[in-house]
C-alpha positions in Angstrom: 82.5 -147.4 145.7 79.6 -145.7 144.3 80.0 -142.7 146.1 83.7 -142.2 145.3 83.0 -142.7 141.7 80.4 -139.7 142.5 82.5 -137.5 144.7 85.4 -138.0 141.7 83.0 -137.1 138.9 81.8 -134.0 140.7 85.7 -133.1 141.4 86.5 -133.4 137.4 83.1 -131.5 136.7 84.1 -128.9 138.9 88.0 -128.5 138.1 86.4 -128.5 134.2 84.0 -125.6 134.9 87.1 -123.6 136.7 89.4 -124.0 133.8 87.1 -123.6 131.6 84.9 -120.5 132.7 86.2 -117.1 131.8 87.4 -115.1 135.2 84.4 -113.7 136.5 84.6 -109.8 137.8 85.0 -109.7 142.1 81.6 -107.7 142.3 79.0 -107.1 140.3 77.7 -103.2 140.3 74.1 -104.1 138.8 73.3 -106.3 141.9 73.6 -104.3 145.6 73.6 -107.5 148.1 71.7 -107.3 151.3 74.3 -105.3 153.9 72.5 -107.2 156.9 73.1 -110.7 155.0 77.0 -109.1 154.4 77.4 -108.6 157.5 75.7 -111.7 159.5 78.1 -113.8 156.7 81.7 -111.4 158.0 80.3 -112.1 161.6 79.7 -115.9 161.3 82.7 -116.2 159.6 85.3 -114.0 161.7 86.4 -112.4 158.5 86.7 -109.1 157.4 84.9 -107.1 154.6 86.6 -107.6 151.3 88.7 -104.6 149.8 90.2 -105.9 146.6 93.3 -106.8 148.8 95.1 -109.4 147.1 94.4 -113.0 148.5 97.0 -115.7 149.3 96.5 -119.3 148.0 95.9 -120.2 152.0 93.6 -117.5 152.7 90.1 -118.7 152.6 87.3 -116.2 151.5 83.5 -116.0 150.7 81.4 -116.0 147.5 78.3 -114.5 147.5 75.3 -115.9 145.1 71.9 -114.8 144.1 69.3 -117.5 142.9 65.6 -117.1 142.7 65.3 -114.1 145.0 67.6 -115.8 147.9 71.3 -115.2 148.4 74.0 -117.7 149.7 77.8 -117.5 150.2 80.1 -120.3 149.9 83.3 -120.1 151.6 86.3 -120.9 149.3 90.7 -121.5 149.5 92.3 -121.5 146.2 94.3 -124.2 147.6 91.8 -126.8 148.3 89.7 -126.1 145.2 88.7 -129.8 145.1 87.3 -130.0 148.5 83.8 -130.0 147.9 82.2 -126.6 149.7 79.4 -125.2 152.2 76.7 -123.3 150.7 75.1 -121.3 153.6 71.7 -119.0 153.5 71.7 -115.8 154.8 70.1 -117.6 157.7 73.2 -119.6 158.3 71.3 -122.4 157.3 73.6 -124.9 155.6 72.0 -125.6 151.9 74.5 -128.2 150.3 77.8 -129.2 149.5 79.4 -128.9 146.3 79.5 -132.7 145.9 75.7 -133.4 146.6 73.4 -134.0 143.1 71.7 -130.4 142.4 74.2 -128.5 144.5 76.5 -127.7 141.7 74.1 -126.9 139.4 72.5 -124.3 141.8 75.9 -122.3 142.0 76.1 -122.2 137.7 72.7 -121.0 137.6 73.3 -118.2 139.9 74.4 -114.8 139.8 77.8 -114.1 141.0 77.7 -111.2 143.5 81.4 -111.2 144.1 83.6 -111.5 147.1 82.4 -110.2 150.0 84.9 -111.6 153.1 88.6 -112.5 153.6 89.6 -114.1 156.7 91.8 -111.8 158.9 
């Protein structure tokens, strides 16, 4: 019971922090993202570099973060915005998901790089 209660909390935290946050820009100029850590995430993935195509509700894409001199990538659907996500290291280590205590908080203190990936 305990855990539902959390994994609903973090659900109404994040769907808050969506509606509520300004759109953010899809790249950020003042921040040039390690290419090899680009392209090890398009590779792992199987998607392809992100061209300011226009992405369907069931088209998943990644999200690339910078915090404390480390980048990450979470993989996102705008259709299951309430599934709690992946964060993966450049490493393709697996860091968190959205739903875990600290996770969510690491994503808002972050720098928003943009979107990097679309799958094909």
């Amino acid at each position: 019971m305990k855990i539902l209660f959390q994994f609903i909390a973090c659900l109404a935290i994040m769907m808050l922090y969506t509606c509520c946050n300004p759109a953010k820009p899809e790249f950020n100029p003042n921040i040039s993202p390690n290419q090899d850590c680009v392209n090890h995430f398009l590779n792992e993935f199987g998607m392809v570099k992100y061209e300011n195509q226009t992405i369907p509700c069931t088209t998943s894409y990644l999200v690339m973060f910078e915090h404390n001199e480390s980048s990450f990538a979470v993989l996102h659907n705008d259709c299951a915005d309430l599934v709690p996500q992946l964060l993966v290291d450049c490493n393709g280590n697996e860091l968190c998901l959205t739903s875990e205590m600290g996770c969510f908080e690491m994503i808002q203190d972050a720098t928003r790089i943009g979107i990097i990936g679309v799958v094909e």
